[in-house]
N, C-alpha and C positions, 0 to 999 in steps of 0.2 A: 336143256335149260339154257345153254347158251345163246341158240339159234332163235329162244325167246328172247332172249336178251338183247343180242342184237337189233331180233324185229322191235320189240319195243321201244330203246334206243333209235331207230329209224323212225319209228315214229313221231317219237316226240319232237326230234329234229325237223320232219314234215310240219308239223304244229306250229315249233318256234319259228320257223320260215313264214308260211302262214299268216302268222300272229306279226313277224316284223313287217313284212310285206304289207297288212292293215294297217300299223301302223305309219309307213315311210306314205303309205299313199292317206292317211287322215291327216298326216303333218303336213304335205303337200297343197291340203285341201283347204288348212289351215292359212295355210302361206300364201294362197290361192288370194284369201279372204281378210289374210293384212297386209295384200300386195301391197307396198308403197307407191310402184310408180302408177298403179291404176289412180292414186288421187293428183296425178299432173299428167290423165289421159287427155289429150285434145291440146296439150300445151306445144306449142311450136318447141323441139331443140336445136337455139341457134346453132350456124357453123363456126368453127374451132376458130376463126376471124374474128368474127363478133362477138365470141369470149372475151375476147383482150380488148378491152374497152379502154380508150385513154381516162376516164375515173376512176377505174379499177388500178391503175398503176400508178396515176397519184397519191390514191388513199393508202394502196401499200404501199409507195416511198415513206410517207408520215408513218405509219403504223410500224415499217422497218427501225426506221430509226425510235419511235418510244418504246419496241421491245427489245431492240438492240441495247441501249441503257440499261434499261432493266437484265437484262441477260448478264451485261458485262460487268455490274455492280456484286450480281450474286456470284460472278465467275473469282471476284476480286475479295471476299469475302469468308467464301464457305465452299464455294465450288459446286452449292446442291441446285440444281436448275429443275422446276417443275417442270410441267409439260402445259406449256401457254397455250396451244393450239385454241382451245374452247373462247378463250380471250380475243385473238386473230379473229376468229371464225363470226364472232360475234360481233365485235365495236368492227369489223368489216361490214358486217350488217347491217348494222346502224348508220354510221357513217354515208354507206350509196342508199341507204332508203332515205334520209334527211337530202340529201343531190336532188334524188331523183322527185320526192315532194317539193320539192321548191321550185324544179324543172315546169313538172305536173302542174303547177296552180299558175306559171306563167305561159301555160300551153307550149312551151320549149320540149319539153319530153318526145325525145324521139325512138329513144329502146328501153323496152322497161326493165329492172332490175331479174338477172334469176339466179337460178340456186347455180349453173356453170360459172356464170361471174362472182358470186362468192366462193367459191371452192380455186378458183381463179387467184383471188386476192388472200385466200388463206395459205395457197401454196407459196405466192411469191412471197410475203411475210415469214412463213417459216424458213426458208431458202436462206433470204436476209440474215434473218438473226440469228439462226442457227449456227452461220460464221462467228458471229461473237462468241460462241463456245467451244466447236471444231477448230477456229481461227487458232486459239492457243495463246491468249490472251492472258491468260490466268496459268496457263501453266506451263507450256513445252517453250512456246516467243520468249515469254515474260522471262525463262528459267534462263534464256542466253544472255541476259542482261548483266553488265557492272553489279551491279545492284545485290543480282540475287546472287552473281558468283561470290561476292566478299562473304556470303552470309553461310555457302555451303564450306563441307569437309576439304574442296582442295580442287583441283581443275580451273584455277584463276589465270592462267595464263593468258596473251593477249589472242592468241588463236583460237581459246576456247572462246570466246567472249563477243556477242554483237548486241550493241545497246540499239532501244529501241530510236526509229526514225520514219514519220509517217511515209516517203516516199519506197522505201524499199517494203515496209508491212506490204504496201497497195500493191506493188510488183512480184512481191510472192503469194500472198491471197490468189491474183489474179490468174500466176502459172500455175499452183496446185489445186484450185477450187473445182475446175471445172472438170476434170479428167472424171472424175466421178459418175458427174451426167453419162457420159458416154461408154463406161465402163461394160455395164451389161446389157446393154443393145446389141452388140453386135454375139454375143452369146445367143446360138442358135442351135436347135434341135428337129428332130420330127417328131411334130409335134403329134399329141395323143387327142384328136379331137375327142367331144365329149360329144356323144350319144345324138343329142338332142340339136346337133348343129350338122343339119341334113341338107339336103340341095330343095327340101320343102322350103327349109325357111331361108334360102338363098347364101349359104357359107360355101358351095361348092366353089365357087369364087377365087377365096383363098387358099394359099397353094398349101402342100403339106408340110411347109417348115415355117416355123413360128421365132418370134425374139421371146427373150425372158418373160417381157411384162404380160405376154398373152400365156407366157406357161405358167408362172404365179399366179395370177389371177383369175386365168380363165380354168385348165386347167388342171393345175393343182389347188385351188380354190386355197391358197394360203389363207389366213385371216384378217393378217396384220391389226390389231386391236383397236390404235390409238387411228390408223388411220378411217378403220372402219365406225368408231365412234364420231369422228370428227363428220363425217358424212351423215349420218343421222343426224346429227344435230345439224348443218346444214339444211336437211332435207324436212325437217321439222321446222327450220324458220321460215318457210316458204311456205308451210299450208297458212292457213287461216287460222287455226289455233295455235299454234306455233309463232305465228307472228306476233300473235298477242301475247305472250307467255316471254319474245324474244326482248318486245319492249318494255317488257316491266322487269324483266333481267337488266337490261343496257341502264336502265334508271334505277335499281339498284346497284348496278357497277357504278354509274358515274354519282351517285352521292357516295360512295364507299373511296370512290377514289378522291373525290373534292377533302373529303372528312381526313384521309391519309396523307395525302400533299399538305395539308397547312397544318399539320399533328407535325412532318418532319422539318417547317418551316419555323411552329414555335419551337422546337426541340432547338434549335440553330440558333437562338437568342442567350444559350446558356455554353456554348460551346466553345469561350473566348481565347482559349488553350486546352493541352494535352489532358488529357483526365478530369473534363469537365462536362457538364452536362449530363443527361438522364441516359446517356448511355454507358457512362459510370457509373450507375446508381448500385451502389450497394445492397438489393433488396432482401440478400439470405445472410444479411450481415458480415463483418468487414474480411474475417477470417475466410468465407467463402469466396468473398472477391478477390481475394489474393489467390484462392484456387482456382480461379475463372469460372464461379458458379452465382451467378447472378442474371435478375430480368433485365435485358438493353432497351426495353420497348421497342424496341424493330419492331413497327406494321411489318414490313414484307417479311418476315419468315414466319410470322404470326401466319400468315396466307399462305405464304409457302406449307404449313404445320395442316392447314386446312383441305390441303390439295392432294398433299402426298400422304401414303395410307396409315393408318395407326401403327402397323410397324414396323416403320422405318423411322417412324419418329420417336417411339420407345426404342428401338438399336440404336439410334444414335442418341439418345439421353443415359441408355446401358452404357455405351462406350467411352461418355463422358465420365459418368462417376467409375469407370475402374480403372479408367486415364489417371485424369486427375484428382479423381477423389482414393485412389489407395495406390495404385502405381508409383506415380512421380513422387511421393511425399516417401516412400519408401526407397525410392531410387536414390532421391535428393538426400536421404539420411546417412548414405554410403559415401557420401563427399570425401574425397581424402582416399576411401580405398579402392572405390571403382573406377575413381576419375581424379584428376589432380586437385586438390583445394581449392588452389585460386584460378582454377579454369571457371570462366560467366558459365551460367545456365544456359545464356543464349549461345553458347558456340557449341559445334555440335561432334566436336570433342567431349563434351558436357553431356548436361542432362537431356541437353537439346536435340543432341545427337540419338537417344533413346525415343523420342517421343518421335522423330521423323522416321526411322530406317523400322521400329517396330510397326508404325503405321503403313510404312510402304508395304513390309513381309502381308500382313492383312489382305492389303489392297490387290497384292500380286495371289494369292492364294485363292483368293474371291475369283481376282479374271480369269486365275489359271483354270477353275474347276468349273467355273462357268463355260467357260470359252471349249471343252472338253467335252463335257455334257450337250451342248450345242452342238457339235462338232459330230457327235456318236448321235445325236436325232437324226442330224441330217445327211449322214453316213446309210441310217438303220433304214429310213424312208426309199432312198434311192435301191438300194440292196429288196429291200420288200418290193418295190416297184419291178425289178430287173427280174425278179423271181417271177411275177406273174404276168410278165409280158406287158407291152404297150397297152396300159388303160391308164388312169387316170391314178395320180400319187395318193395313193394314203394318205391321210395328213389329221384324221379321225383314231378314235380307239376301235371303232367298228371295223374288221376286219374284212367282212362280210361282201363280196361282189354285189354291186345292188344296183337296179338301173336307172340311169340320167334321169330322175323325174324335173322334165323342163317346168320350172314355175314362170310364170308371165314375166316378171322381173328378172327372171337370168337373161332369157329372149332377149328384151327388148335390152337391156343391159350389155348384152355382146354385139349382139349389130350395131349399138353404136359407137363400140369400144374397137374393132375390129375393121371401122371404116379409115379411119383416118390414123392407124401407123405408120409409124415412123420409119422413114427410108433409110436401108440399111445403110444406102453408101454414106450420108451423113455420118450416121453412129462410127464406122471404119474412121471415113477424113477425119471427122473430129477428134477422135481416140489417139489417132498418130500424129496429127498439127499439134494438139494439145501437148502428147508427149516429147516432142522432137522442142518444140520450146522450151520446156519443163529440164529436160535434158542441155541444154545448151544456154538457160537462163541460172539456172538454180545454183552453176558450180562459180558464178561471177557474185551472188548473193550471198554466197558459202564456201570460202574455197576450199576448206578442207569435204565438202560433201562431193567425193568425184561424181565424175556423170556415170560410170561404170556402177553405181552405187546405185544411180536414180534407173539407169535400163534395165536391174536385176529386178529393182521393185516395180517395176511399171509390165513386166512380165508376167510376174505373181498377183497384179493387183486386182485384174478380173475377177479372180478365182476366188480371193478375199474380201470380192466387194460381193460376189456371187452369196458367198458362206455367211457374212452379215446379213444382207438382205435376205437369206433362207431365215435363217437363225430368226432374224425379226420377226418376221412373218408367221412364223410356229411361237415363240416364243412373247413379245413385243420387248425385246430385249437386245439395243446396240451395242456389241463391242467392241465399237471405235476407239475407243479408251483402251482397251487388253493389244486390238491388232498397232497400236503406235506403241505400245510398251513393249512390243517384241520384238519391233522395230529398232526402241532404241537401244535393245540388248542385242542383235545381228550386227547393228550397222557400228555398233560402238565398238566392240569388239574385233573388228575386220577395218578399222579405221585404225585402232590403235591409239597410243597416248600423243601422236600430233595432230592435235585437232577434233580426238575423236566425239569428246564431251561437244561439241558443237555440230560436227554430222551427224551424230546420234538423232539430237534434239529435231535438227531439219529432218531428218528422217523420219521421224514420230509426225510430225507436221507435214509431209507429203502423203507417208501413210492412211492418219487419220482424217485425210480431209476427204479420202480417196472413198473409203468404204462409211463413212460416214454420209457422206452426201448419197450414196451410193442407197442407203437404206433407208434413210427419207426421201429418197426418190419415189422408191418402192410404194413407203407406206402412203405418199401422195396418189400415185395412179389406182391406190386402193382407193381414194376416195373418190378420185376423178371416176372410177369405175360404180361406183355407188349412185352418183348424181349425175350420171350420164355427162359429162363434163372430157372433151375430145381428149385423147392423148399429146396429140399433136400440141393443144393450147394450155395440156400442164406441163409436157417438156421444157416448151418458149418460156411460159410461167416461172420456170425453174430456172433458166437460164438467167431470167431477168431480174430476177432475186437475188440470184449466185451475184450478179455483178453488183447489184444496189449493195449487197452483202459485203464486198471487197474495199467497196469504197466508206460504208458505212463504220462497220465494224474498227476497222483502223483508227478511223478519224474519232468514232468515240470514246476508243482507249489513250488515245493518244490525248484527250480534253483530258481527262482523268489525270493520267500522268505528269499533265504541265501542270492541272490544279493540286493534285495533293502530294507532295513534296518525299510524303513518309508513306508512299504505294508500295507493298511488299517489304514492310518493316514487321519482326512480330511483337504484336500486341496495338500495332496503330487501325486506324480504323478501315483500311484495304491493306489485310496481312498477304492476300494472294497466296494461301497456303501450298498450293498445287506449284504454284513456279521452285518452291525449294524442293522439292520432292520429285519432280523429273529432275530437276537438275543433277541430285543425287542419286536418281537410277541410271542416267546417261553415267556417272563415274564409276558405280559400280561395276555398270557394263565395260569399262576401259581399264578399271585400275582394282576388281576385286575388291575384297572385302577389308583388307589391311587399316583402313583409316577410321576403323571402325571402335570405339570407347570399349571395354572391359566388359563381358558376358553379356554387351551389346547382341552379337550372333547367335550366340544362346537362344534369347529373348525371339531374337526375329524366327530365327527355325521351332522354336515353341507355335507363336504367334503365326507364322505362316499354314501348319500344320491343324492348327487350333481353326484356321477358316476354312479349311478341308472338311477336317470333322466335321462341324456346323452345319455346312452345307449338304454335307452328305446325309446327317441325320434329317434332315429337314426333308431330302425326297424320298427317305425311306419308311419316316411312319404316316407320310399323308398328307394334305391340306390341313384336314379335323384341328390336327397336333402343330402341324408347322407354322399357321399362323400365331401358337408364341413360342415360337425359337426365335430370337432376333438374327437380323441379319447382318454378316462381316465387315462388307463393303461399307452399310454405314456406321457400323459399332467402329470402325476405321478414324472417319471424317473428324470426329472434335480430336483424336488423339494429340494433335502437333497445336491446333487455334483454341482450345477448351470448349467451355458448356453452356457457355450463356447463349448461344444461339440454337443450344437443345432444349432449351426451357424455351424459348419463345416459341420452338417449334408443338414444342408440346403443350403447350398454354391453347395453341391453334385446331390441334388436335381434339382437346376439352373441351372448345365452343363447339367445336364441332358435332363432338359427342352429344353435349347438352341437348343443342339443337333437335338432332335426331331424335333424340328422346321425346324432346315435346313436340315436333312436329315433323316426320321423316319426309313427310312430301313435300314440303317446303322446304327444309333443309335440300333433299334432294336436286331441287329446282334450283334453290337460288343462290345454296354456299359455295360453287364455283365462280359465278359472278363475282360475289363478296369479295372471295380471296380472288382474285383480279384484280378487283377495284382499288384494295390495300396495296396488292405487290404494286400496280400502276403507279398509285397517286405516290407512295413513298419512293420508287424507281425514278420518275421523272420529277421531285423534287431534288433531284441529283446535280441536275442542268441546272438550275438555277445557282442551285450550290458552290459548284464547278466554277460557271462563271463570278459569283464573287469574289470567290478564291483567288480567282486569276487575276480581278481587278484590285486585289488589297485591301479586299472590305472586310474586317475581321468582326465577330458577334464582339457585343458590349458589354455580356455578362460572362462570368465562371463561377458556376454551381461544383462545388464541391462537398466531399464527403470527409470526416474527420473522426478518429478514434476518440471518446473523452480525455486520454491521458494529453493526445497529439493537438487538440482547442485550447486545451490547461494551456499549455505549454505557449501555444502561439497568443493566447491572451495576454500573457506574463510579458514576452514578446513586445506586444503591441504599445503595452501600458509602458515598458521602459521607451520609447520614442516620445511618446507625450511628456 
């Protein structure tokens, strides 16, 4: 009976083999048959020169700087940054097809528009503005400021402390931005060629050690998500039907955006002082506005609500109401016994102090579990990899050996990708030019950040940009945020209470610029790889980005800062929540928990432990289930600013819904645009803003709102002056 059992068991396994093997070769056949690059057969792929078009780095200079605003608005705000790419990717495409038609009809046109030159100007745009976020604008820069230290628990001191000045932001942008690019290039292996890359089809060529970008991509076929969507859609506005689909997208974005710029323009005519205007509007009535649960009509996180997934927009409308709708109003009842009477709400001694250090415990529990989980993928991969010898990494649940079926589009996809790498000796010189500056720049910026500080990190950073860009790639998931937060609990700590609160902070800010760049790099050469688009010409791309990036990003925040006077004040209209909140992890990490209000710690080892759980039950009963669990990190976000910008998120979320409902293909097509058009036109009604501000032009109206008993009263008021 066994030796039946067996044989039958052997069988069935012959069968399943069999049966996969028809399948892997119908899927093939499949893939065969929606080759993409077969519909740009016959099309010339310029050289990695003629990528870089001087109109291509015009319109991303422009394009840099309108997402750079927009970035640094939502960074100053809420801190929730969607993922613009599809935006870039697009009014990129509009923009040089309007060039190149105008060229065209004057017989001027000498290169015509392709999909490498938009994957070209979508790279350098990301690059760019990407710094207004990684830059630390909103929260690790901002948090070393006067400013924010008066507002934190303690570390006021003058060594802890450098206020913002455009010339030194440019000067450290410039030493830590770029170390990144160069980070995993010079990371080399022997490499695992893949099957189908024979001395047939001419790889005998290249030798048997490969850089990162060809082991990611070629072969450990990571996925990278966002970067491999972003190329499809590229690769889609270059067919013929796509083009047509592109332009009636870009003319939905730009009435969407027109509609939303002059919506924040009349908004402006009612905002002649503090609490005035439709962004006080009291919409859930007066008692909720006082709980910070009211509609601000913000277009952009209405778009932002559209973009980012249902839920993350219910977690963070969850985190609002157990914030501030049962939390604080409970905490706030203990006046007197948890916290002294006449300590303000806003000092975080106070109540204040609950609403930020429980938020952090969240926020740190998230990145810890995240960054762990991450960490054991790409632990588990390698270890399965080592076990079966030199082929190609897992990176599938199919466990199964199965062989390189070459589709037409990997071919033609690797010889182009594989022609024009990147010289190692560059990757080496730049990596140690970079860091030898960085080291010998950073401690005149910082003096409390030794250079001994900056050579440990710049040792480890490889390995840490290496572990992001893995991570991302399996995951689409950066945790450039968790590796500066760990940063600024090493470097805080080993600095010590002189100066440490300030090395921390640059330290988070070396860190995070480091693997952050690090993993958009990545997810960039994934798409340069999709659209046959050189390595060579998205490196440059990147390069030229980083720097439009260093000069821009500064200089935007730095407009912001001289025009609104009350930037990183809570409750004004740029709270910059994130700058009080590293500030305060830099001191935890230097001076402990001691400064901390009454069962304050409590709270946070509840709430730290609380985003474990979460997280853990959420990958252990499924996707099915776990799309409604909410999630930590953003049930986090409104804890310390409130909820009025989770109701717009979720208002955005509801159109969106609707839409879907009555029409999914359309919705499909065109609600990204939409919400583009919105985050746009109300982003870049910023500038304008700004500049009045600066000139002293103040709105002529104040809209305000008033309780009946508080009108009575001010009637009464009135009528005694007449």
């Amino acid at each position: 009976m066994a030796s039946e059992e067996v044989e039958m068991r052997s069988l069935d396994e012959e069968e399943k083999l069999r049966q996969r093997k028809k399948d892997k070769e119908g899927e093939a056949e499949q893939q065969e048959e929606v080759s993409v690059e077969r519909a740009f057969e016959g099309l010339r792929v310029p050289p990695w020169r003629e990528q870089l078009t001087f109109r291509a780095l015009v319109v991303s200079f422009l394009l840099s700087v309108m997402f750079s605003v927009i970035v640094m608005k939502l960074n100053l705000t809420t801190g929730i940054i969607p993922s613009l790419n599809v935006a870039a990717g697009l009014l990129g495409f509009f923009f040089i097809k309007m060039w190149t038609k105008v060229l065209e009809q004057t017989g001027l046109l000498r290169t015509p528009f392709t999909r490498q030159e938009n994957t070209v100007i979508q790279t350098c745009v990301v690059a760019a503005y990407g710094l207004a976020f990684s830059g630390g604008f909103g929260s690790y820069l901002f948090g070393m400021s006067s400013k924010i230290a008066g507002q934190a628990a303690e570390g006021s001191e003058p060594q802890n402390i450098k206020d913002p000045s455009l010339g030194w932001m440019i000067g450290f942008m410039f030493v830590v931005s770029f170390l990144g690019l160069f980070s995993l290039v010079p990371l080399r292996k022997v490499s695992s060629i893949p099957k189908f890359l024979n001395v047939e089809h001419g790889y005998a060529r290249h030798d048997a050690y490969s850089n990162l970008f060809q082991i990611m991509i070629i072969d450990y076929k990571l996925i990278y998500p966002s970067g491999t969507a972003t190329a499809y859609l590229i690769n889609g506005f270059h067919t013929l039907n796509g083009e047509k689909l592109a332009k009636k997208q870009v003319w939905m974005l730009g009435k969407c955006f027109i509609g939303s710029f002059f919506w924040g323009f009349f908004q402006w005519f009612y905002t002649a002082s503090d609490g005035c205007g439709f962004v006080s509007f009291p919409t859930l009535g007066l008692k909720a506005y006082d709980h910070r649960f009211y509609f601000d009509f913000s277009a952009t996180y209405v778009g932002v609500g559209m973009i980012c997934p249902y839920l993350v927009n219910v977690s963070v409308l969850l985190g609002g109401i157990l914030s501030w709708g049962i939390m604080w109003p409970l905490i706030h009842n203990q006046k007197g016994h948890w916290y002294p009477a006449d300590t303000p709400d806003s000092s975080l001694h106070g109540l204040n102090g609950y609403k930020v250090f429980i938020g952090i415990a969240m926020i740190l529990g998230d990145g810890l579990y995240n960054f762990v989980k991450v960490l054991h993928r790409t632990v588990s991969t390698f270890v399965s990899a080592w076990r079966k010898g030199p082929s190609t990494l897992p990176v599938t649940d199919d466990d199964s050996p199965s062989p390189a079926l070459a589709s037409y589009d990997d071919e033609k996809r690797t010889d182009v990708f594989l022609k024009d790498q990147i010289p190692q000796w560059v990757a080496y010189a730049g990596y140690v030019a970079v860091a030898v500056i960085s080291i010998i720049a950073l401690p005149f910026i910082f003096p409390p950040l030794k250079w001994y500080f900056i050579f440990v990190a710049y040792i480890f950073a490889p390995v840490l940009a290496f572990c992001n860009a893995y991570g991302c790639g399996l995951t689409d998931w950066s945790l450039a945020s968790t590796y500066g937060k760990l940063a600024i609990f090493v470097i805080g700590a080993w600095a010590g209470s002189h100066g440490g609160v300030l090395a921390a902070l640059a330290a988070c800010g070396v860190m995070m610029s480091i693997v952050s760049t690090a993993s958009d790099l990545m997810q960039d050469f994934k798409t340069g790889y999709l659209t046959l688009a050189s390595p060579r010409s998205m490196f440059v791309s990147q390069i030229i980005g980083t720097a439009m990036g260093c000069v821009i990003a500064p200089s935007v925040f730095w407009l912001f800062f001289k025009a609104f006077k009350d930037i990183g004040t809570e409750g004004s209209q740029y709270p910059a929540p994130y700058a009080i909140i590293y500030r305060n992890m830099a001191i935890l990490g230097v001076d402990g928990f001691g400064s901390l209000p009454k069962h304050c710690l409590t709270l946070c080892y509840v709430f730290f432990v609380l985003a474990i759980v979460i997280n853990l039950i959420r990958d252990l009963v499924g996707p099915r289930i776990a799309r409604f669990i909410p999630i930590p990190m953003a049930m986090a976000i409104p804890f310390y600013i409130g909820s009025y910008f989770a109701i717009d998120m979720f208002i955005g979320s509801v159109i969106l819904f609707v839409w879907e409902k009555i029409d999914k293909r359309k919705a499909d097509s065109f609600a990204p645009a939409v919400a583009s058009g919105v985050i746009c036109g109300d982003g870049i009604w910023t500038l304008p803003q700004a500049v009045l501000a600066l000139a002293q032009v103040k709105p002529p109206i104040c809209m305000k709102f008033l309780s009946r008993k508080m009108n009575a009263q001010v009637d009464e008021f009135i009528s005694t002056l007449s």
